[in-house]
PDB file of N, CA, C and O in Angstrom:
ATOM      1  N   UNK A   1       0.839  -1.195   0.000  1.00  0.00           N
ATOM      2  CA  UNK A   1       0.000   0.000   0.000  1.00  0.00           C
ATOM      3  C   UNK A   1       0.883   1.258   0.000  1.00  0.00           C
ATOM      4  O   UNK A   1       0.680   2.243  -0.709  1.00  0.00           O
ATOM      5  N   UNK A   2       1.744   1.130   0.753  1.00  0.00           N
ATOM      6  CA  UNK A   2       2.427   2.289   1.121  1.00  0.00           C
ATOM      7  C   UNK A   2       3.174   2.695  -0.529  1.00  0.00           C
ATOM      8  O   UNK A   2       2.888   3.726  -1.138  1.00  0.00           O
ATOM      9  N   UNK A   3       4.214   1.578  -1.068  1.00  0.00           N
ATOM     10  CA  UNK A   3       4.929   1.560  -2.083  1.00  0.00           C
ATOM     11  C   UNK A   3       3.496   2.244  -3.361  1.00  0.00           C
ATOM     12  O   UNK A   3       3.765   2.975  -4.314  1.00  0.00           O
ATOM     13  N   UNK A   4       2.586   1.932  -3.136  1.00  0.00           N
ATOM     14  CA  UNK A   4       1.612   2.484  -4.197  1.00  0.00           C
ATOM     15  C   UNK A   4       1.127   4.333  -4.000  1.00  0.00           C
ATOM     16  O   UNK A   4       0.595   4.984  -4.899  1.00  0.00           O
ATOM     17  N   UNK A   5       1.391   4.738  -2.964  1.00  0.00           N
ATOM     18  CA  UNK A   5       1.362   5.945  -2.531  1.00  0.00           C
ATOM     19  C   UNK A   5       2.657   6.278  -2.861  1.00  0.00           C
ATOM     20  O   UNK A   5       2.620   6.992  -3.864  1.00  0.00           O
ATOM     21  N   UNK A   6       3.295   6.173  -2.647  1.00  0.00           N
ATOM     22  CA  UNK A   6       4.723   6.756  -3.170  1.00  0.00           C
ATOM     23  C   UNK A   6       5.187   6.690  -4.455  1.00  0.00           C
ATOM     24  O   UNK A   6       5.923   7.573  -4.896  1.00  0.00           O
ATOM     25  N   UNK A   7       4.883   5.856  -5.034  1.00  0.00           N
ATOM     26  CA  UNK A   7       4.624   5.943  -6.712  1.00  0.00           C
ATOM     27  C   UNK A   7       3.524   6.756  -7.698  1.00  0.00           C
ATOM     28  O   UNK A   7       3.574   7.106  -8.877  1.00  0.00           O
ATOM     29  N   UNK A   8       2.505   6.885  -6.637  1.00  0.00           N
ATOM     30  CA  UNK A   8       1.987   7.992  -7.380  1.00  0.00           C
ATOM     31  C   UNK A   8       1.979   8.989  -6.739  1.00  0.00           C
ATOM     32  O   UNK A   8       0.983   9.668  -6.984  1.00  0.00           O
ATOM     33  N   UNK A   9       2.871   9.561  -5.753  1.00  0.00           N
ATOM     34  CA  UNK A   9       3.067  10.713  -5.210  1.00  0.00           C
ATOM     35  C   UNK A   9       4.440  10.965  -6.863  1.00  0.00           C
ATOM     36  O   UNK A   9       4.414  11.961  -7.586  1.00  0.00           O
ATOM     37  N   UNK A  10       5.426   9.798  -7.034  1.00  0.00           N
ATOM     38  CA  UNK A  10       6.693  10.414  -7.623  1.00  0.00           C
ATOM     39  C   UNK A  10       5.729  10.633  -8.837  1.00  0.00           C
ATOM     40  O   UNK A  10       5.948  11.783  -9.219  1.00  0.00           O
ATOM     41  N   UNK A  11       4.876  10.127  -9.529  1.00  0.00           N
ATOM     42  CA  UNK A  11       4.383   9.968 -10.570  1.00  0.00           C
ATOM     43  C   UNK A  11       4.077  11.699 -10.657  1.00  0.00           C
ATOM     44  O   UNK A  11       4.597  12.355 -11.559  1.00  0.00           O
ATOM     45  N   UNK A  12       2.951  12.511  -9.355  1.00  0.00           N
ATOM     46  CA  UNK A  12       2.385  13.617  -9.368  1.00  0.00           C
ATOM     47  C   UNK A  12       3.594  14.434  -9.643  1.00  0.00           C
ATOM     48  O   UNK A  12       3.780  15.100 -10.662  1.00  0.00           O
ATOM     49  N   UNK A  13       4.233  14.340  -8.837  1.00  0.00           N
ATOM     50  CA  UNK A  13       5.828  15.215  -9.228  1.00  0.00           C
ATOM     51  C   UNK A  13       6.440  15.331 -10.478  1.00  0.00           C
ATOM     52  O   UNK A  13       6.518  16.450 -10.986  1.00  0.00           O
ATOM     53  N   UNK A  14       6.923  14.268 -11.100  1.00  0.00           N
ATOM     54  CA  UNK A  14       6.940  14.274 -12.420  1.00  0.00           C
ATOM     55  C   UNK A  14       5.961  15.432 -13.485  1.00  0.00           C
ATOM     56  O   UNK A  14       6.288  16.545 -13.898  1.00  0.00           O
ATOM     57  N   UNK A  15       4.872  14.770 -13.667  1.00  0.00           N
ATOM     58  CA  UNK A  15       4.030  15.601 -13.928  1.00  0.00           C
ATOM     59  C   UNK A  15       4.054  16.950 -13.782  1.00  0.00           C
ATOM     60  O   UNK A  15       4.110  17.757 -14.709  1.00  0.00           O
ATOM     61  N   UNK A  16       4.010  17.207 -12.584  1.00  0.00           N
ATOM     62  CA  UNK A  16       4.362  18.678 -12.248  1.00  0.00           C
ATOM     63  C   UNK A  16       5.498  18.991 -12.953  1.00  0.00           C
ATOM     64  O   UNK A  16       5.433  20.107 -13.470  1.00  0.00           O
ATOM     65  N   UNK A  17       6.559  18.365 -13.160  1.00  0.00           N
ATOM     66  CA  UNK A  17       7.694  19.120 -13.692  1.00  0.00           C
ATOM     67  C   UNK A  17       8.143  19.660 -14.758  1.00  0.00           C
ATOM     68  O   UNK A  17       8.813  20.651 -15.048  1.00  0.00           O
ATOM     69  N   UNK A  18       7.279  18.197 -15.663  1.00  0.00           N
ATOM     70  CA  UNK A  18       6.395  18.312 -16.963  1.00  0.00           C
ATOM     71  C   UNK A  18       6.198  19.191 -17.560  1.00  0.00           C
ATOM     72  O   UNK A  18       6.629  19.518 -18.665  1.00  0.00           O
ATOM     73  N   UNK A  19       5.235  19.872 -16.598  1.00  0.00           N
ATOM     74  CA  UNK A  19       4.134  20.622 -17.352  1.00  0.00           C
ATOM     75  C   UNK A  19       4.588  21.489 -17.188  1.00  0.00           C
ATOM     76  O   UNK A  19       4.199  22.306 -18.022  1.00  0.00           O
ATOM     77  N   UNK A  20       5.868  22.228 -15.970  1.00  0.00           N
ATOM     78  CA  UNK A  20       6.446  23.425 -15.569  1.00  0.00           C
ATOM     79  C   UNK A  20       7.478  23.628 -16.405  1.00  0.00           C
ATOM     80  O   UNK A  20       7.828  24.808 -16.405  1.00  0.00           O
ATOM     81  N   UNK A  21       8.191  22.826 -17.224  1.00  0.00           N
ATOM     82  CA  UNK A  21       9.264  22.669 -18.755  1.00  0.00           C
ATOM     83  C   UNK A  21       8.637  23.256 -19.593  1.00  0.00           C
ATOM     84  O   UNK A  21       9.020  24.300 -20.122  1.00  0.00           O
ATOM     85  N   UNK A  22       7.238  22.482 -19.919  1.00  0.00           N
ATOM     86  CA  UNK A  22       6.725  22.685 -20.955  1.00  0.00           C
ATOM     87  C   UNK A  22       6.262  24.299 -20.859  1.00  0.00           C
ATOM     88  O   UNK A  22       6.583  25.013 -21.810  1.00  0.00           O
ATOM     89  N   UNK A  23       5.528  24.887 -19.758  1.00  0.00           N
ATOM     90  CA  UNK A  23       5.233  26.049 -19.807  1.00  0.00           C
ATOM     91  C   UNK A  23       6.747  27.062 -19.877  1.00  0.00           C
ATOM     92  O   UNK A  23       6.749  28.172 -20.410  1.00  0.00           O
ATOM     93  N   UNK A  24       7.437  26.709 -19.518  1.00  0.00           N
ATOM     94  CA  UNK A  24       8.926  27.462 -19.803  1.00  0.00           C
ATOM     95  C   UNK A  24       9.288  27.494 -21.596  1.00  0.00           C
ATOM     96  O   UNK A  24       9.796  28.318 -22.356  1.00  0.00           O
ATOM     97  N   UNK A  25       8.900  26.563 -21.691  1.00  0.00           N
ATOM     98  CA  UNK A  25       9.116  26.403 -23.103  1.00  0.00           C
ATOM     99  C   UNK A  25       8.252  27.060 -23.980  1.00  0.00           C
ATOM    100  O   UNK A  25       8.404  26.948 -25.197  1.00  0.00           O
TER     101      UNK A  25
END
């Protein structure tokens, strides 16, 4: 359970970083 929360916590992050490149871009 736990390992599944933390994978989509890194997953949300990602994302976020994503989309914060892309808007730079």
């Amino acid at each position: 359970m736990a390992l599944l929360l933390y994978s989509d916590q890194l997953r949300n992050r990602v994302a976020a970083r994503t989309a914060r490149e892309r808007d730079l871009r």
